[in-house]
Steps between C-alpha positions, in 0.01 A plus 500: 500500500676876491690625301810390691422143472475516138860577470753521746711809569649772273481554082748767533778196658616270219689286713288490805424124611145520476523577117755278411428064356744297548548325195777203605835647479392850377332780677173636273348851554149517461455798648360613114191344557368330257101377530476709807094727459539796416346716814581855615820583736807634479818266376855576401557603140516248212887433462451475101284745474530834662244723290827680351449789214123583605517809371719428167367463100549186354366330207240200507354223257174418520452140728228429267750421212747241599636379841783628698776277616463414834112546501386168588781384683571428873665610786731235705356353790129570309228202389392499186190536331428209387160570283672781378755306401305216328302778325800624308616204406149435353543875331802403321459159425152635291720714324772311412210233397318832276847588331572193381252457243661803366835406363704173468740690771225566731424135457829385558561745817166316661636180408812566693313661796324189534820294473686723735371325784596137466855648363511682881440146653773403289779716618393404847512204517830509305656726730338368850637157369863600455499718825380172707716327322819692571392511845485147590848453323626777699348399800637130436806573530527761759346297705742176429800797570438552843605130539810505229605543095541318219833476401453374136298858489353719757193608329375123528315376834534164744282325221636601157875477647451133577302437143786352350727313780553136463406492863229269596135614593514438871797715462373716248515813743874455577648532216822591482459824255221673784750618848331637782661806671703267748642279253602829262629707779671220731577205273255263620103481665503300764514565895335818716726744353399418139105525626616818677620654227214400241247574744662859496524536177105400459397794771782766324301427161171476607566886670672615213212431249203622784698802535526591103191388450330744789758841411416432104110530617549764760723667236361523146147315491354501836152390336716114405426381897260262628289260269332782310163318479327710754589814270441363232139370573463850637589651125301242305223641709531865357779677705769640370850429641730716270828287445433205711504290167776739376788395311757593769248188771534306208898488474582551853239202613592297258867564630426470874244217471790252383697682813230452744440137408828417468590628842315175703209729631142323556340653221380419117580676147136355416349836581696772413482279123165662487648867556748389257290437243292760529775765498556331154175566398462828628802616301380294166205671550634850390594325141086522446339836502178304597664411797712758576233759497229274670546429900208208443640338171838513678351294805409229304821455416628499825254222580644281239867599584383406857393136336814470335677582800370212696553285209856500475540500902331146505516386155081535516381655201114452550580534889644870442168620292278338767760683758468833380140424440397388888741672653673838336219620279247791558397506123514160280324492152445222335754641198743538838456137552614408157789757487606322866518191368695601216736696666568213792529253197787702371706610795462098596639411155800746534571381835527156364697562224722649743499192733671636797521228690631257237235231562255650201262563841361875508557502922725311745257291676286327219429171575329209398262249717385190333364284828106591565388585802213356719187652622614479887792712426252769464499525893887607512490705176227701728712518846755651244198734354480597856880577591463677198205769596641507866854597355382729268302708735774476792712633185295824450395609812870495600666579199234807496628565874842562418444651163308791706726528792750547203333775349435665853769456730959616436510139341372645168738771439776258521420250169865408422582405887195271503608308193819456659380370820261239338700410241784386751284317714338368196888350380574421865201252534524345185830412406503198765194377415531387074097511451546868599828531307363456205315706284127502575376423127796204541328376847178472360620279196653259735191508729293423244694213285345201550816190572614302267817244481791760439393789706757564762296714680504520909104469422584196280694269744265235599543129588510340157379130412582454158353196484140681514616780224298464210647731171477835628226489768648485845260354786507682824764434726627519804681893528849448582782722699502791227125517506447578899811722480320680175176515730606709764708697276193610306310548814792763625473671173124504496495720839765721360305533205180572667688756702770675252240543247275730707784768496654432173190629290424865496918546531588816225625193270298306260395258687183228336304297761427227260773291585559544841117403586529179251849387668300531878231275355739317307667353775203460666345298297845303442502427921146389522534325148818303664308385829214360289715294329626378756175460714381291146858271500495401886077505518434383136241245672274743704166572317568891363797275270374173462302524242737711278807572646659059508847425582808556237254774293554831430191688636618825631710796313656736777545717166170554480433590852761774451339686211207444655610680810696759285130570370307545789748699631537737228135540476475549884720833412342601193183367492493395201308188350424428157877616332660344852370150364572584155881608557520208702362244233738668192777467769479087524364469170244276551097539559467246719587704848266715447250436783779473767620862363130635511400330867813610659445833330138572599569407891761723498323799374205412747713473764717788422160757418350325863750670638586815282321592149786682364798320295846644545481700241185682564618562855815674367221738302342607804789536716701722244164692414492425148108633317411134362134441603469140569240310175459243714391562827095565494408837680209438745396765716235749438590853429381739243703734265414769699700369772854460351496802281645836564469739602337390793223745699831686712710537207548785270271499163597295171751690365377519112599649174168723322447417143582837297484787797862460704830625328822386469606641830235371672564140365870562564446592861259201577812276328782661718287495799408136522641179379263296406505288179182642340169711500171512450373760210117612572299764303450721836599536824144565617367181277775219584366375148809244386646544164807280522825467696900659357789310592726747724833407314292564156405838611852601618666385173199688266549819690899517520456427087234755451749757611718363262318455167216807503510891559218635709507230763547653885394472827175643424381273207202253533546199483217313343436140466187514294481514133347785507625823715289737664548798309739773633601851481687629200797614729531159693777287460494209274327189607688165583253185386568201683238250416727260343654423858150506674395118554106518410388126653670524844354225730265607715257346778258583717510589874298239619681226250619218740857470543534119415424584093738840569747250576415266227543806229809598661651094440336457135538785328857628677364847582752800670153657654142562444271789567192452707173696401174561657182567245771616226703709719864448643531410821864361571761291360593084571860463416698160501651619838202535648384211444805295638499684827107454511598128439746522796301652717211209459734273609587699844856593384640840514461663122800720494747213693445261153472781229850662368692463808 
């Protein structure tokens, strides 16, 4: 590969296409490279950095003392280093651990840096559980307002309105304090200009709240779109994202996720929870200095605000720590573990104490099953396993499609009109139909409610015979008018689902995929539930009943084939397994599911990786270029060190920094005339012999303050990163020591190291690059990017079409 292919068109153009990632809703330069190698040819100048007052005095400390601010620190759009990182956190933890057999205040400050963490997981799960829980009140009742007010208050929905009316509960949703828009505006709500009028009403709303909800994003935060998982796996994996979990996503997604739910469009507030939660504990996290100063420490605390996320979404606790542990997670100690739990435990208490919904349930669709279920159901809970993978790939491949024709074609420059456009087709199509009317979390509670005597439910009205009804427990029966009409209503808003979906996510709103993906298997699950019932009522004598299935019994739960399609579908998206079965379990409350949950869950994921091995979530990584590098796929092919590294044979040399012979204007003109993220120091030229590798931002920031805080530093000076200088003239210039900036253990490996454990040491240990050496002497460099494209290029695809686009 040339040089060319490495990177794609101009350094000097900071707004050229080739340089630019699309991060959803925002446009991200990263035409200041960041793990790029450093080799030999001529760039644009360094916009921060422009070599200014070469020739001036200045005054400088010596590095060897204490650090500088900044001098550690990184770039945005840059990975972290990881072991560098860890190391520090080692550093001062021994210190703090040294000092406090000191004094009693030494004791106490190591006391409180221990406590410091569990007091984080405190505040986050405090905070993430009042956020959700002003959202789903908020949401509530926006929702219930695109359909009418409350006239003993507005701020109360359909549900809390009707609380206290004497009115009966068959009745209980027409009570006389709730009016729809008709009976408000014209006096009464019956006859086609009533429904004409309400049915306006419901589209003017739902455009309304789309369109604030997309000009809020666009405006202020345009980080607050999308689900933020993809991003946010992509940080927890070492890259830096400056302001993505920024106060100003925090408010305004907060803000336009009630907007954007409220507003009838096919998506979930599930997800963008997660982004939620871990604005709130990226902004907790500068209360710590441990945190705050640490980009490693602070990512274990976005895994546990990732857990608590998912916790209040669902109401799933142990769910959201084994969600952010399968699915979010690059790094996950066992101390992380703990701290998850902790955190989830909280935010899930709040949430409760909160009780948004007024039923003292954490989310709108628990539900409780108490019939068991027979081994031959096994066969259906599978066929849904099936739908499940088969949806979930269709789902990718052309939600992927469209995403990408977004991001290439007109259609992307025009966010606002797209929201528009689907959001009125979305309120056109659904008003009619009242399983699409409805909210989705709201559909999915009455899809999976299992009947009993007072539901008045279209899904409810079967042929009763009283004279079989034993306490509670009604037999199967015969489905009556309201359940065929409720059939092929659910089967129009199944394809309109399937469809509407597949342009809704990836819109600049949030937008969660959660729910949408559970509703599709939802109702599903509720058809085919519905026709085995049947199938067991009219057939209860052929020989797949017979034996357990007899006449007048209740043997089949079309509430249970509903969450069991809402499963497999879900994990046919996400491809998730273990915390798919767990969320599912802590959602009906009861253990006894759980090998329904886990079939229909593993024969999705087969079926969906048969066809495609990437979830939804990784295929948004790839296709907006994001640096994660995959733990989980295993790298097979056989290439050697030597053949990834650069430079290659036709490129320019290494370009490399000498130990104690180059001066500050030679080390100025190699950082204005490249733009790479760091070099290698050797002790010659000639030799090639390592000594370590300087950060470039650490040696822009220790120059521009050595003209600052010592006399005698100028363009001539040596720089030295030794302890000891070569001695000098009498008449030269003052010496500028650098060692303290110089890493020492840098990792290196061999040219002929195969690139499988490469890979393996790039995934384990988090590394930004490492240098490749041949019998001691520096050959080239392996950076993260490298690898990726190397990666990409194993697997036939095109390196620079997946890698910042």
């Amino acid at each position: 590969m040339d040089q060319k292919g490495y990177r794609r068109g101009s350094f000097q153009s900071a707004t050229s296409d080739e340089d630019m990632l699309e991060i959803p809703g925002a446009s991200v330069d990263f035409s200041m490279a960041d793990d790029d190698p450093p080799l030999d040819r001529e760039m644009g100048g360094f916009s921060s950095y422009n070599g200014g007052g070469l020739n001036g005095t200045s005054t400088m400390m010596d590095f060897l003392g204490e650090p500088l601010p900044g001098v550690g620190t990184y770039e945005d759009f840059n990975t972290i280093d990881w072991v560098r990182e860890k190391s520090r956190d080692r550093d001062r933890h021994r210190e703090i651990t040294n000092r406090s057999k000191e004094s009693t205040w030494a004791l106490l400050h190591s006391v409180s840096d221990a406590f410091s963490g569990w007091l984080l997981m405190l505040l986050i799960g405090l905070l993430a559980g009042s956020l959700a829980g002003l959202i789903d009140i908020s949401a509530h009742w926006m929702t219930d307002l695109k359909e009418g007010v409350c006239l003993a208050g507005f701020w109360f929905n359909h549900e809390h309105c009707c609380w206290k009316s004497n009115t009966t509960f068959t009745d209980r949703d027409k009570c006389p304090e709730w009016k729809s828009w008709s009976q408000l505006i014209l006096g009464h709500g019956e006859g086609a200009f009533a429904y004409i009028l309400n049915y306006l009403m419901y589209v003017i709303w739902a455009l309304m709240f789309s369109l604030l909800a997309v000009l809020l994003v666009k405006g202020f935060a345009p980080y607050a779109c999308g689900s933020g998982i993809p991003e946010i796996k992509t940080i927890l994996s070492g890259f830096i994202i400056r302001g993505y979990l920024g106060k100003w996503t925090l408010v305004i997604k907060t803000i336009t996720l009630v907007l954007a739910v409220s507003s009838g469009l096919s998506l979930g507030k599930e997800g963008p929870l997660v982004h939620v939660a871990c604005c709130c504990g990226n902004i907790l996290c500068h209360l710590f200095t441990k945190y705050r100063k640490n980009e490693a420490k602070r990512r274990e605390v976005l895994s546990a605000a990732a857990a608590a996320g998912v916790s209040v979404a669902f109401g799933a606790p142990i769910g959201g720590v084994l969600f952010s542990l399968e699915e979010v997670s690059y790094y996950f100690p066992l101390k992380t573990l703990w701290r998850s739990f902790f955190a989830a435990l909280v935010a899930a208490f709040t949430l409760r104490s909160i009780n948004p919904f007024g039923n003292s349930r954490l989310v709108l669709f628990y539900v409780e099953f108490h019939m068991p279920w027979h081994l031959l159901e096994l066969v259906p809970f599978i066929l849904l396993g099936i739908f499940g993978g088969l949806w979930g790939a269709f789902f990718i491949r052309s939600n992927i499609a469209w995403c990408r024709r977004r991001k290439t074609t007109r259609l992307g420059k025009y966010p606002v009109l797209e929201v528009f456009v689907v959001t009125a087709i979305t309120a056109i199509l659904a008003f009619p139909n009242e399983y699409t009317r409805m909210s989705t979390s709201e559909l999915i509670s009455e899809l999976f409610n299992d009947c009993g005597i007072l539901d008045s439910s279209k899904l409810c009205e079967y042929v009763n015979d009283f004279n079989s009804t034993k306490g509670d427990d009604l037999p199967d029966r015969a489905a009556g008018p309201g359940v065929y009409t409720a059939m092929w209503q659910l089967a129009l808003a199944l394809i309109m689902k399937v469809f509407i979906t597949i342009f809704t996510f990836g819109m600049k709103v949030p937008s969660g995929l959660f729910i949408p993906s559970m509703a599709v298997g939802a109702i599903a699950g509720r058809l085919l539930g519905v026709a085995v019932e049947q199938l067991a009522f009219y057939h209860h004598d052929w020989a797949i009943f017979s034996g357990w299935c007899s006449q007048g019994a209740d043997c089949i739960t079309p509430g249970l084939y509903a969450m069991v399609g809402a499963a497999a579908c879900l994990g046919g998206v996400t491809r998730m397994t273990v915390s798919l079965v767990v969320i599912m379990f802590e959602l009906t409350g009861g253990l006894e599911y759980i090998v329904p949950l886990m079939a229909a869950a593993m024969t999705s994921k087969w079926v969906a990786d048969a066809i495609g091995r990437e979830g939804i979530y990784d295929a948004h990584i790839r296709l907006n270029g994001y640096p994660f590098l995959e733990a989980k796929e295993e790298f097979s092919h056989k290439t050697r060190a030597m053949d990834v590294m650069r430079p290659r044979k036709s490129d320019p040399p290494l370009t490399v920094i000498t130990q104690d012979t180059m001066s500050v204007e030679d080390v100025e003109a190699i950082v204005t005339g490249t733009t790479y993220s760091g070099y290698p120091v050797v002790v010659s030229r000639a030799s090639q012999r390592l000594v370590g590798f300087v950060l470039r931002r650490d040696l822009i920031i220790s120059i521009e303050n050595a003209r600052k805080k010592q006399d005698g530093i100028v363009s001539t000076s040596v720089i030295c990163f030794t302890d000891y200088c070569p001695p000098l003239p009498p008449s030269s210039p003052s010496v500028l020591k650098l060692r303290s900036i110089l890493d020492l253990s840098p990792f290196t490996v061999t040219d002929e190291t195969p690139m499988e454990i490469v890979v393996d040491i790039f995934r384990k240990l988090g590394l930004r690059q490492c240098l490749v050496t041949h019998n001691g002497k520096l050959l080239g460099i392996i950076t993260k990017k490298d690898v990726l494209k190397h990666i990409a290029q194993m697997a036939n695809q095109d390196p620079d079409s997946i890698l910042f686009n």
